[in-house]
Backbone as CSV, one residue per row, in Angstrom:
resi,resn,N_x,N_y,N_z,CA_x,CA_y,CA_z,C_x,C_y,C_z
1,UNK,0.856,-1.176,0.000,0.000,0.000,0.000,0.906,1.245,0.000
2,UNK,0.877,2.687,-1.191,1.727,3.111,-1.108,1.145,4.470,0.214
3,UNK,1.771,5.511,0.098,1.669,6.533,1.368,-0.062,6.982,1.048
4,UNK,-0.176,7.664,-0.330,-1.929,7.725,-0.460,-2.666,7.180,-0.148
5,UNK,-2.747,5.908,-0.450,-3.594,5.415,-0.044,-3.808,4.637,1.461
6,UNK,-2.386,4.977,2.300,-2.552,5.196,3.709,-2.900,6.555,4.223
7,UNK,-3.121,7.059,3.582,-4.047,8.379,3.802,-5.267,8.081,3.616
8,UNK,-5.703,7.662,2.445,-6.964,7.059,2.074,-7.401,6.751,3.233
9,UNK,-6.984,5.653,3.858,-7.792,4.678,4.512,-7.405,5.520,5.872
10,UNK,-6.655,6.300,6.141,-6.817,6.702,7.360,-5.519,6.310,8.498
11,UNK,-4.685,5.731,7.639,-3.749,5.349,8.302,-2.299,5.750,8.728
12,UNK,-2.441,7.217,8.221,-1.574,8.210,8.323,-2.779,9.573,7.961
13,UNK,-2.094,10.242,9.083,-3.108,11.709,9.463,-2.914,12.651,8.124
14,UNK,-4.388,13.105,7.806,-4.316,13.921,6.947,-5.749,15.211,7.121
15,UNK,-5.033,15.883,6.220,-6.365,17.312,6.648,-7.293,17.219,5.394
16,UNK,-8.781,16.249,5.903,-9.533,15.812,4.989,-10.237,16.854,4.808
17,UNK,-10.347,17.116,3.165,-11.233,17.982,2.350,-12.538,17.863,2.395
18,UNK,-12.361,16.175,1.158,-13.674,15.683,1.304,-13.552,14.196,0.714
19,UNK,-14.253,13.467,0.360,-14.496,12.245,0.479,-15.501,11.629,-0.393
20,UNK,-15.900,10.613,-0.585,-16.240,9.789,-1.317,-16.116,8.196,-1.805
21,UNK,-16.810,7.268,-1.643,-16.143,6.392,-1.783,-15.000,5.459,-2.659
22,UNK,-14.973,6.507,-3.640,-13.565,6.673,-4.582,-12.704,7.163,-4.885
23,UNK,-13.211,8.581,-3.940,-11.603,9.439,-4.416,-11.756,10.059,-2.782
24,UNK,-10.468,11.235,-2.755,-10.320,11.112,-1.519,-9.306,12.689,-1.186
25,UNK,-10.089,14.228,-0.837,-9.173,15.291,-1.054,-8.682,15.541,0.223
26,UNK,-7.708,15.829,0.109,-6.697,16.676,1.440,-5.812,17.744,1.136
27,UNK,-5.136,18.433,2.195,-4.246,19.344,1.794,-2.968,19.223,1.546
28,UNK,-1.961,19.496,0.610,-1.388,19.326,0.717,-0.205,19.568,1.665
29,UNK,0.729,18.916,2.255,1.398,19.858,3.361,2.433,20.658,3.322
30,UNK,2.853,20.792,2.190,3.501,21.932,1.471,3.182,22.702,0.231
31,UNK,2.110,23.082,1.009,1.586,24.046,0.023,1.721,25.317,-0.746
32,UNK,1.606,25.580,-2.035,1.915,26.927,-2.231,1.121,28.002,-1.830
33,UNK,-0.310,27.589,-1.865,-1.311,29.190,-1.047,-1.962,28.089,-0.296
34,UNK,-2.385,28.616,0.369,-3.590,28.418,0.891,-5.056,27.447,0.179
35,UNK,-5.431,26.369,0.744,-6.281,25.872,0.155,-5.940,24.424,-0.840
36,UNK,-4.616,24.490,-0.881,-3.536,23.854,-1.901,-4.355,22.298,-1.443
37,UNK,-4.873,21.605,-2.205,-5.457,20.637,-1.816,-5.051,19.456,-3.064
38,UNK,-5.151,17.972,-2.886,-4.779,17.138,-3.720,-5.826,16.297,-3.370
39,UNK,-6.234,15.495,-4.811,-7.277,14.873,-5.225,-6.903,13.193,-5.351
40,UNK,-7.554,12.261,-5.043,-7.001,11.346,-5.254,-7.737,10.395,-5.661
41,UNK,-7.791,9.004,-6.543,-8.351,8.116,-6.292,-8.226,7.382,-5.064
42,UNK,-9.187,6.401,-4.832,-8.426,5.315,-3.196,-8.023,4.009,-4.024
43,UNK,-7.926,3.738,-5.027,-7.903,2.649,-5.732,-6.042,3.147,-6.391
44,UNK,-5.041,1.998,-6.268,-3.731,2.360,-6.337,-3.941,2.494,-8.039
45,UNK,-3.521,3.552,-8.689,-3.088,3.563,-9.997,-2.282,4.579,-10.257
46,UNK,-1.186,4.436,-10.817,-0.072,5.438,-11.002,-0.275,6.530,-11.694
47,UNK,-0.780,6.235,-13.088,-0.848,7.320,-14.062,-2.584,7.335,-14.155
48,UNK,-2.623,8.765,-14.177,-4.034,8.899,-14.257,-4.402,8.838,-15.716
49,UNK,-3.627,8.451,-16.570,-4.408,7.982,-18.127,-4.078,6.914,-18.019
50,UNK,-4.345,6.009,-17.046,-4.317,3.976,-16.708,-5.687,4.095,-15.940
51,UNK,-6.753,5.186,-16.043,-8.116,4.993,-15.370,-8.770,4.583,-16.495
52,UNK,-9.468,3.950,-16.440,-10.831,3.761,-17.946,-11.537,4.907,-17.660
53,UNK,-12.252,5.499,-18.428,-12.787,6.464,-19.048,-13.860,6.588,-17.876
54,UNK,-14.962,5.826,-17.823,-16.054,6.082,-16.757,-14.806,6.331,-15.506
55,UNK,-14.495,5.821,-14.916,-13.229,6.367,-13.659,-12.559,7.707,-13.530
56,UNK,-12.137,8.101,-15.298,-11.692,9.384,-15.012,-12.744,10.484,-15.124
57,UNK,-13.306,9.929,-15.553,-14.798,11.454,-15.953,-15.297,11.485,-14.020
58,UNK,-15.749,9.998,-13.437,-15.920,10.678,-11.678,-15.060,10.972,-11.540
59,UNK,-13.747,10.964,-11.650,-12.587,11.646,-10.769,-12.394,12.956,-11.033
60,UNK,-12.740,13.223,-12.690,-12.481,14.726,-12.797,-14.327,15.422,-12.443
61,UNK,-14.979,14.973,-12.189,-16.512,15.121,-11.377,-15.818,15.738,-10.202
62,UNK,-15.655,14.359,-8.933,-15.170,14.767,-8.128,-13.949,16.097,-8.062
63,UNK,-13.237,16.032,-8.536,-12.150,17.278,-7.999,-12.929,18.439,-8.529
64,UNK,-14.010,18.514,-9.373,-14.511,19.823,-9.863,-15.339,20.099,-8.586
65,UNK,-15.874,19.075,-7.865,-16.630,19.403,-6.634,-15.906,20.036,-5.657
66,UNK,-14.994,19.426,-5.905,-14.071,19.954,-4.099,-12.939,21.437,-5.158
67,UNK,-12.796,21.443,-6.001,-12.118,22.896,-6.788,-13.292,23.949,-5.965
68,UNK,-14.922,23.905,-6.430,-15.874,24.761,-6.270,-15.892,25.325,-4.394
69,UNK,-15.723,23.945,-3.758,-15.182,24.243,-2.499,-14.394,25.467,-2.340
70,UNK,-13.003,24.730,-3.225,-12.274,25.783,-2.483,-12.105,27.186,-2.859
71,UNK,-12.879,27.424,-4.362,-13.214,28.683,-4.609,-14.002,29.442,-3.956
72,UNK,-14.997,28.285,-3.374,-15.960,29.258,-1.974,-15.261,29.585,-0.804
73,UNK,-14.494,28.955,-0.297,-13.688,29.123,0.701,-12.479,30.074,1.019
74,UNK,-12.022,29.950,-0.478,-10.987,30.447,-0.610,-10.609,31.806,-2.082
75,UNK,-11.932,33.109,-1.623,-12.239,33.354,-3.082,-10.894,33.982,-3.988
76,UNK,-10.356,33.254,-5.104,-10.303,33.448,-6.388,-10.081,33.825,-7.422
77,UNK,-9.074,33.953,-7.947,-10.012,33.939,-10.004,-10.024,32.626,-10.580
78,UNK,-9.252,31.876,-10.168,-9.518,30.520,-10.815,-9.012,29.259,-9.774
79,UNK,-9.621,28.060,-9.719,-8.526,27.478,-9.108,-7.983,26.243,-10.370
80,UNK,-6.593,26.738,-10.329,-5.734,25.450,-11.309,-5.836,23.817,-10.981
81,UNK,-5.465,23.377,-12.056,-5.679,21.938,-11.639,-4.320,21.569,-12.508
82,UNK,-3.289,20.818,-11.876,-2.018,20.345,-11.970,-2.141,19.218,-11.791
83,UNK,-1.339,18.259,-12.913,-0.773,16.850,-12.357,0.193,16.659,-12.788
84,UNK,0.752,16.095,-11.940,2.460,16.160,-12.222,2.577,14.585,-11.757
85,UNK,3.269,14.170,-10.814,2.779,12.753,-10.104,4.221,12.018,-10.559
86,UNK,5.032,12.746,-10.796,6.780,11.661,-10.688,7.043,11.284,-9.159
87,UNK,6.472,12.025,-7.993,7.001,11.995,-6.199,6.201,10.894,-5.865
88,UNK,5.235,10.497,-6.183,4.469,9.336,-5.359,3.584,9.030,-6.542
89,UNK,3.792,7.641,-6.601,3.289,7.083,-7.879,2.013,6.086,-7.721
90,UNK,1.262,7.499,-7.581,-0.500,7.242,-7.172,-0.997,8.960,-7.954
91,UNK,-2.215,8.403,-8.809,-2.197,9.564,-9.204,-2.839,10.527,-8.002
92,UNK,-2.165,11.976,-8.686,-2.835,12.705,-7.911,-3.185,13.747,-8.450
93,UNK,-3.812,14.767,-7.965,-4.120,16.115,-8.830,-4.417,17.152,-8.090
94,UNK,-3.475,18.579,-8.269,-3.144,19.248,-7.023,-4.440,20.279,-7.412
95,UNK,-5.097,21.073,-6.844,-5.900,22.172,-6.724,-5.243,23.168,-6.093
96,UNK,-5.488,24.368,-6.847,-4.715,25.386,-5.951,-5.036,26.317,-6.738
97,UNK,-5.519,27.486,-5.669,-6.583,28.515,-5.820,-5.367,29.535,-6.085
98,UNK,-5.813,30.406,-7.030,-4.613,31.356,-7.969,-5.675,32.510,-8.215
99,UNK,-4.221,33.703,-7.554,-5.080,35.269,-8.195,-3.891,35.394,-9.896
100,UNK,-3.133,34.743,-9.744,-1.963,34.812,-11.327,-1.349,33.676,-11.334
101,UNK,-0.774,33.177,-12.492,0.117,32.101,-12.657,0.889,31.735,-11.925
102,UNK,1.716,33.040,-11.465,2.941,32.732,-9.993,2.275,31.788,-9.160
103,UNK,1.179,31.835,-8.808,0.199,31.369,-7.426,1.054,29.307,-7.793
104,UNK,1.098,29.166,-9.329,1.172,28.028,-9.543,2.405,27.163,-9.923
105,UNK,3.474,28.217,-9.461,4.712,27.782,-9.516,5.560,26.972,-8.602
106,UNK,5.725,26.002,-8.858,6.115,24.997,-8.132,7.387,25.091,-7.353
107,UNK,8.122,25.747,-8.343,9.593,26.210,-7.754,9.865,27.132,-6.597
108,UNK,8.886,27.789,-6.234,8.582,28.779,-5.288,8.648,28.295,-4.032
109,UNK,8.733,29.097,-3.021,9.009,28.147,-1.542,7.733,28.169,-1.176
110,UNK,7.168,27.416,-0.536,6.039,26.614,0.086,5.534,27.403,1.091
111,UNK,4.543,27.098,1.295,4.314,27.780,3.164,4.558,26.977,4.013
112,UNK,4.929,27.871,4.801,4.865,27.169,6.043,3.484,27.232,7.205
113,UNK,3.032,26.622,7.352,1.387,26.273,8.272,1.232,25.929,9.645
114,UNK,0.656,26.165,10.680,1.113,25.555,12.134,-0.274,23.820,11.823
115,UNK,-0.410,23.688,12.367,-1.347,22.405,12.497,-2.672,23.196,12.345
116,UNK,-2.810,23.953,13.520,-4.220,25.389,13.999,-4.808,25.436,11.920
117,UNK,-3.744,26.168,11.528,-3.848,26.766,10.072,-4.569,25.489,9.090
118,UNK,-3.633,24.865,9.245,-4.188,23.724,8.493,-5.619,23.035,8.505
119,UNK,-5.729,23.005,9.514,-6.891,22.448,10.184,-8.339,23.885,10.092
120,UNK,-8.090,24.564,9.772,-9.011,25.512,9.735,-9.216,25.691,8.278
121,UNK,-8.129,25.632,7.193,-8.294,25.624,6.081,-8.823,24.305,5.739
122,UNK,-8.341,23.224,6.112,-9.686,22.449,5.987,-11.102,21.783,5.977
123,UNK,-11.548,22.573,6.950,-12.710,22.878,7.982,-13.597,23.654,6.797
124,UNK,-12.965,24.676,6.317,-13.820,26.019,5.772,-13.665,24.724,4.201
125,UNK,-12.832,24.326,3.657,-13.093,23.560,2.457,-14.497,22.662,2.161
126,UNK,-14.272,21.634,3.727,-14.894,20.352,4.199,-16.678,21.296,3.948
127,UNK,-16.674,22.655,4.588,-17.769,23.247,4.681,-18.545,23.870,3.582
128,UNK,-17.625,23.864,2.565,-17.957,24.523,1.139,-18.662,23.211,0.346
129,UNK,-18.207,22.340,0.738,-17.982,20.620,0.258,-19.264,20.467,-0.448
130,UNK,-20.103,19.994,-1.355,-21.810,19.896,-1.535,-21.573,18.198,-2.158
């Protein structure tokens, strides 16, 4: 079982977005803004073009649900949707709420968050959640 999907299941602590019985959002913990959240299936598959078609249309369902979240939560002009997925080979797909492109630069240093932070930015996500 790789680290996601011990998140998935709960077996390593994570700051749950939202949920479903197939996919599975949290924050990321080095995030670039605020809200920085990652999407996941719970089912192990590396590359997200190794989903069959009905799989990826709910998955990109789902993350459009929890994106709308965090545009309520977290207002906005767009929130990006990134996949990159060479660090942990489970797909994933980052969300992250952007006033400009910079917002989505990876190379940039991260925030830093206390637990308090985290946990409140997930709270207000979890609450946007429909």
């Amino acid at each position: 079982m790789d680290i996601f999907s011990k998140i998935a299941a709960g077996e390593i602590p994570s700051y749950k977005c939202a949920e479903n019985e197939e996919f599975y959002a949290f924050l990321d913990i080095n995030p670039l803004v605020k809200g920085h959240t990652l999407v996941i299936p719970r089912r192990e598959v590396d590359y997200i073009f190794d989903m069959d078609d009905d799989e990826l249309g709910r998955y990109q369902q789902f993350a459009k649900r929890v994106a709308v979240a965090i545009k309520k939560a977290f207002p906005c002009k767009k929130v990006a949707q990134v996949v990159l997925g060479l660090e942990v080979a489970h797909a994933h797909i980052h969300l992250i709420p952007m006033q400009s492109e910079a917002d989505v630069d990876f190379r940039r240093e991260k925030l830093k968050l206390t637990e308090e932070e985290f946990k409140e930015i997930a709270a207000k996500i979890r609450g946007e959640f429909v």
